[in-house]
N, C-alpha and C positions, 0 to 999 in steps of 0.2 A: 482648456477649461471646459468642465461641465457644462452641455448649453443648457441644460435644464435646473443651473442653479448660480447664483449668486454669489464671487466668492470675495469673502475680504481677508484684512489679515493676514499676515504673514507665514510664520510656520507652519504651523495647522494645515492651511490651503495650498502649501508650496509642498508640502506631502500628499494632500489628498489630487493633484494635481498628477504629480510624480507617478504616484502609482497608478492613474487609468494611463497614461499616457504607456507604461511599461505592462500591465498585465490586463487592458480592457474591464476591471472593474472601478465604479465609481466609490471610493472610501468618503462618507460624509461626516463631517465635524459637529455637532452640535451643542449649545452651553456651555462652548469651551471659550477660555477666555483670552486665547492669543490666535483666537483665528475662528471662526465660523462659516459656517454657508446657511445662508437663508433660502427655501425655498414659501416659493404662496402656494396654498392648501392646497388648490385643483390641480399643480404640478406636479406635488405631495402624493395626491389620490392617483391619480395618473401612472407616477412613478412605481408605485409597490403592487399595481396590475402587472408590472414586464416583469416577464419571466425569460425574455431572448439572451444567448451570451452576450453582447453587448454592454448591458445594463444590470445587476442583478440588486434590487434594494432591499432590504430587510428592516422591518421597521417596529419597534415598544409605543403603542398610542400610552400607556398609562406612565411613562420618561423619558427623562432626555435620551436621547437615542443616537448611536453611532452604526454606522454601516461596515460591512467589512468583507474581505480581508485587509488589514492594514498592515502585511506584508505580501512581496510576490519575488518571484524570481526571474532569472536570468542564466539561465545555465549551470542553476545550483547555486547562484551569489544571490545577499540580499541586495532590495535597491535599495540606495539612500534617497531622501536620508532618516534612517532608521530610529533619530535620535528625536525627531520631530515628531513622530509617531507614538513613541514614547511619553515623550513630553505631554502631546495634547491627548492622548488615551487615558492616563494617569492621572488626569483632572478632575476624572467621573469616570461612572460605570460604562463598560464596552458592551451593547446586546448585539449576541448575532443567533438566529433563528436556523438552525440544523434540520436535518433530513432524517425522520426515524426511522424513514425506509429504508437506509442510507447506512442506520446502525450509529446516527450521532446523536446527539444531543441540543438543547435549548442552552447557552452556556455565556452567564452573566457576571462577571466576576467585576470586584471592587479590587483594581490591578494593586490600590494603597495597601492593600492584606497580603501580597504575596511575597516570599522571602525575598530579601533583596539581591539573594545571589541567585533566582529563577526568573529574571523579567522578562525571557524572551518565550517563556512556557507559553504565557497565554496568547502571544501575537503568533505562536505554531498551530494553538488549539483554533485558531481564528482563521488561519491558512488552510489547516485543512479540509476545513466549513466552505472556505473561499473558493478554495480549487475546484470541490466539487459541486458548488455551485453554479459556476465558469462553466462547468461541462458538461451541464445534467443533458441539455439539446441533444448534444451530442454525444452521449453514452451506449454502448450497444447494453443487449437489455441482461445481458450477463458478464461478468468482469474476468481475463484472461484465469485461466485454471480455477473458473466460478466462484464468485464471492464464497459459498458455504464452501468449497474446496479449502478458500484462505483461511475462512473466520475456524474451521474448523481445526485445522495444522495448528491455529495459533492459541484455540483452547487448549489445545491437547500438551501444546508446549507447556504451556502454566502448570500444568500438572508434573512436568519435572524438572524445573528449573529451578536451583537452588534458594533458597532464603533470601543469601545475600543479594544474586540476581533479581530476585523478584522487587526487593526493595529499591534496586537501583532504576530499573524499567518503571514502575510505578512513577519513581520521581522525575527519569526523563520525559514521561508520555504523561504527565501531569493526569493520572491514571490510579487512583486506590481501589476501583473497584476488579472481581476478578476477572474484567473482559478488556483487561488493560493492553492488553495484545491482541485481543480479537475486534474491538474497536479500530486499528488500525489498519490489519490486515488488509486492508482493500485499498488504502489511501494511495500507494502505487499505483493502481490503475488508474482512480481516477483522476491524479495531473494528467496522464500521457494524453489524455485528448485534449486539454487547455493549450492556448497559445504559447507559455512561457514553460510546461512543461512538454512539450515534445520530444526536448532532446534527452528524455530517457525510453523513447517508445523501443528502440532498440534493445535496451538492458534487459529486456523480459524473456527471452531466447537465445537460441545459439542454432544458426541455420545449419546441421549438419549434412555434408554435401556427400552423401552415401548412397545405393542403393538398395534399399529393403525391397522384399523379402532378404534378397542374397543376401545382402553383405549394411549391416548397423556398425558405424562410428563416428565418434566426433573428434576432432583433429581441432584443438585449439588454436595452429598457426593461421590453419586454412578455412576456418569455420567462425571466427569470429571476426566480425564485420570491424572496418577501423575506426569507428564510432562508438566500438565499447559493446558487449554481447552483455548474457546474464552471469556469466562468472566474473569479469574484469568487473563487473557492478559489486557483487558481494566483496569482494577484495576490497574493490574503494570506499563503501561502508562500511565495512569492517574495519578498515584503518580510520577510517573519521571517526568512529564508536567509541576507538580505545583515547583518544586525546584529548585531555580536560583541559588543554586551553583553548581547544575549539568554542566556540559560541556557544550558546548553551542550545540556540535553534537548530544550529548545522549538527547536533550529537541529536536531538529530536526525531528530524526527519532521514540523520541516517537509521536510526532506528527502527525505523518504518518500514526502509529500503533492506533492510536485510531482512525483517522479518517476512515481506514480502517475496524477496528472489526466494530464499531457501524454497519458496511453497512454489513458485514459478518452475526451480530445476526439478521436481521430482513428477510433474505434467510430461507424459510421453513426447507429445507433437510441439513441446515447448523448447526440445532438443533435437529436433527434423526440419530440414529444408523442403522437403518434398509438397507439392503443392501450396506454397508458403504455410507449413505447421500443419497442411490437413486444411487448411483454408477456404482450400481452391477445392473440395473435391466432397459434390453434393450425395448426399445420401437421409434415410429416411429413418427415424427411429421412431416407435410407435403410432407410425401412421403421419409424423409430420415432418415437413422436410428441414434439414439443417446442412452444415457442413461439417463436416468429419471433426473438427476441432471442438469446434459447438461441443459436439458430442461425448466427446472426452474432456473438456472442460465441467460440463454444466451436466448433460442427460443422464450419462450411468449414474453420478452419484446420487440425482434427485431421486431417480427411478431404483437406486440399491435401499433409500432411506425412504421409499414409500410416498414420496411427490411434497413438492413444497407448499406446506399448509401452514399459517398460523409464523410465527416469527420465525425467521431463520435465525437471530443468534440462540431460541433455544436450542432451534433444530441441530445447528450446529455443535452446540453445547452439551447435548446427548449425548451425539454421535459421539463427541468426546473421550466422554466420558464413558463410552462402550470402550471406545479403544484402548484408553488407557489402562483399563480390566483387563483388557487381552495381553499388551504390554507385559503390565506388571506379571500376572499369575494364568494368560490365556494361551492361546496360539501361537501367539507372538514372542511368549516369553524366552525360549532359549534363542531367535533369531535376536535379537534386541543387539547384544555382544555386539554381531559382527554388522551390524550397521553401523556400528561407531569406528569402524576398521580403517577405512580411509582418514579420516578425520586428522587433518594436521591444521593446528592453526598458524603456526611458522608459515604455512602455504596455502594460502586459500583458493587460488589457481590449483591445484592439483587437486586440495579437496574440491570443488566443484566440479572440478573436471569427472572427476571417480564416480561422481553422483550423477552427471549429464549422462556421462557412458551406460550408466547402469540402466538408468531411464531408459535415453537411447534405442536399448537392446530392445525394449519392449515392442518398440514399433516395429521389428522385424516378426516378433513372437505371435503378440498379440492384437497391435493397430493394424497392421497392413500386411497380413500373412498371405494375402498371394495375389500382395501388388497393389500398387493404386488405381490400377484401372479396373483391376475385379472390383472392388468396393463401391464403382459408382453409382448410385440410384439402388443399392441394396437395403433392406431393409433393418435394421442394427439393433433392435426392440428383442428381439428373440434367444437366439444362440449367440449372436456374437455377443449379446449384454451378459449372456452366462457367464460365457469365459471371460469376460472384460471386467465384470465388478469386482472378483476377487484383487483384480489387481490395482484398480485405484483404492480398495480399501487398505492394500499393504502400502501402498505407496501415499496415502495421505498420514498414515500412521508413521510409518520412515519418516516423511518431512515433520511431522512433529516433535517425533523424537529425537533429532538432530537439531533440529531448529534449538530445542533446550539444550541440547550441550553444547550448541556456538554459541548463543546468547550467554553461556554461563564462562565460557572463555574469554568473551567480551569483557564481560564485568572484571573477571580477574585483571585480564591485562589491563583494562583503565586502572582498578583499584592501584597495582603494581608499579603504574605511572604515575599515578598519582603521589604515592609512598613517597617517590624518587624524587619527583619535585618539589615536598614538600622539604625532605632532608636537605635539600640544595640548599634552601631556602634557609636554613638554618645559620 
């Protein structure tokens, strides 16, 4: 039980219990009528100063007010019981106060308006608020293959993702406007540093146990940890994706998860063991020190789009929208084809694998052309960011444009199971 609150009542409290005890945040009940927790003001005032993982409060002084997340997980499973949550959300308005830094939202919905076949939409939109709430402490101050890496891949995907997709994505990611993919984008990284998301910190990479310069490969038996790498990840969302009798939260946040890995496998050091990804092996780009990964994550691209000023989802959303010009009618346009070459959705294991490899290569080419121990303490601002930005710019445009043809595979196949069960049903 909360020490710092009062609880009575039943359901209500037997869930808001439930979940600090399973995901260390406190869900508070209020004006609800099968269950409340009372706190007194100065505990009140007290409470909405912490900002430590521990405790996270968010608080409406002008209404009744509900705290949140008022889901977490466990290994991927919802806790229960999920049905109390429900019950007592749905009595009144749920507020929970987002991170605009963050790329979220302020998001107050009257759950009584929302289709009655979505009702776990808005306890996903509440998760994901919640997770990265859970982790702000602990967040490194850029997110693996950098936020604008992801937010961008994920613009750029909207841009050719079919009609039908678009509308199905909007509905799973309770999502109209067009950053409905690139609002997400990030959400992957931010569970893996919470308590109850950990066990996907592995799904972000594939340690490929090779020597570059010489010799770039990645060997699926031998390189993917038995905890699940970042292909066996894509596989497993992908097949939660296409299943409409999954939950409506588990097709949610596998949606999140694919759209995140695709952006993950086309990151050089995302597919390298060496140094764990570049990790381990300090170096200096425009005068400040990082590590190799840093660097390929987060610096070339700031430093290719002229430094992070002013929002990154427009920044991102330019960038975009450059590339998508190139795509269509630019540089890009005759390679476009054979980036879709690999592509089997029947096997998503081989597709991922095709795209890790390709990445992969890069680190012999262009990460670590002569070795990891040349590169240490060198300074990466100069020539190496020459030869380096051309390539995260093909390579963030690759994962975009792939991103929108799995997502658009996605859709069919649900759509197509869908079809099937409904004829059953007949």
């Amino acid at each position: 039980m909360p020490d710092r609150a009062n609880v009575t009542g039943n359901a209500c409290a037997a869930a808001a219990i439930e979940v600090e005890a399973n995901s260390g945040i406190v869900v508070v009940f209020e004006g609800v009528e099968d269950g409340k927790i009372e706190e007194e003001e100065e505990e009140k005032e007290e409470n909405e100063k912490k900002t430590d993982t521990d405790t996270i409060t968010y608080s409406d002084k002008k209404s009744p007010w509900e705290v949140g997340p008022v889901v977490g997980f466990n290994s991927g499973g919802l806790i229960d019981p999920f049905g109390n949550w429900s019950s007592c959300i749905g009595q009144s308005r749920a507020l929970i106060v987002q991170s605009d830094a963050l790329g979220l939202e302020i998001f107050a919905p009257d759950l009584a308006t929302l289709p009655s076949d979505r009702p776990h939409s808005v306890m996903m939109k509440l998760l994901s608020a919640g997770a990265l709430a859970l982790g702000l402490a602990n967040l490194p101050s850029t997110f693996a293959w950098g936020s604008l890496g992801h937010i961008t891949t994920a613009y750029l995907a909207s841009h050719f993702v079919a009609n039908t997709t678009e509308a199905h994505l909007k509905y799973i990611l309770y999502n109209d406007e067009e950053d409905y993919l690139a609002k997400i984008a990030s959400w992957a990284d931010s569970i893996r540093y919470t308590d109850w998301g950990r066990y996907t910190k592995t799904f972000h990479f594939i340690d490929a146990h090779d020597s570059p310069p010489n010799k770039c490969d990645v060997d699926f038996e031998r390189d993917c940890k038995d905890d699940g790498c970042v292909l066996t990840a894509l596989k497993n969302y992908t097949q939660q994706s296409v299943e409409p009798q999954l939950p409506f939260w588990q097709r949610n946040q596998a949606a999140k998860f694919v759209v995140h890995f695709i952006g993950d496998l086309h990151q050089p050091l995302h597919n390298e063991n060496v140094e764990k990804g570049g990790n381990g092996l300090a170096v200096t780009f425009d005068g400040r020190t990082f590590n190799l990964h840093h660097v390929w994550d987060s610096s070339i691209a700031e430093k290719l789009l002229g430094g992070l000023h002013g929002d990154p989802f427009k920044l991102a959303n330019n960038w975009a929208n450059q590339l998508a010009v190139e795509i269509t009618d630019g540089k890009f346009a005759e390679a476009k084809d054979a980036w879709l070459k690999d592509l089997d959705f029947s096997d998503p294991i081989s597709t991922a694998l095709a795209w890790s490899r390709e990445a992969n290569a890069l680190v012999c080419t262009h990460v670590l052309p002569e070795g990891a121990d040349a590169i240490v303490g060198q300074e990466l601002g100069g020539e190496y960011f020459e030869k380096a930005a051309p390539v995260i710019e093909e390579q963030v445009a690759k994962a975009g444009y792939r991103m929108a043809a799995w997502l658009d595979k996605i859709v069919e196949a649900y759509k197509d199971v869908e079809q099937k069960q409904m004829s059953e049903e007949l």
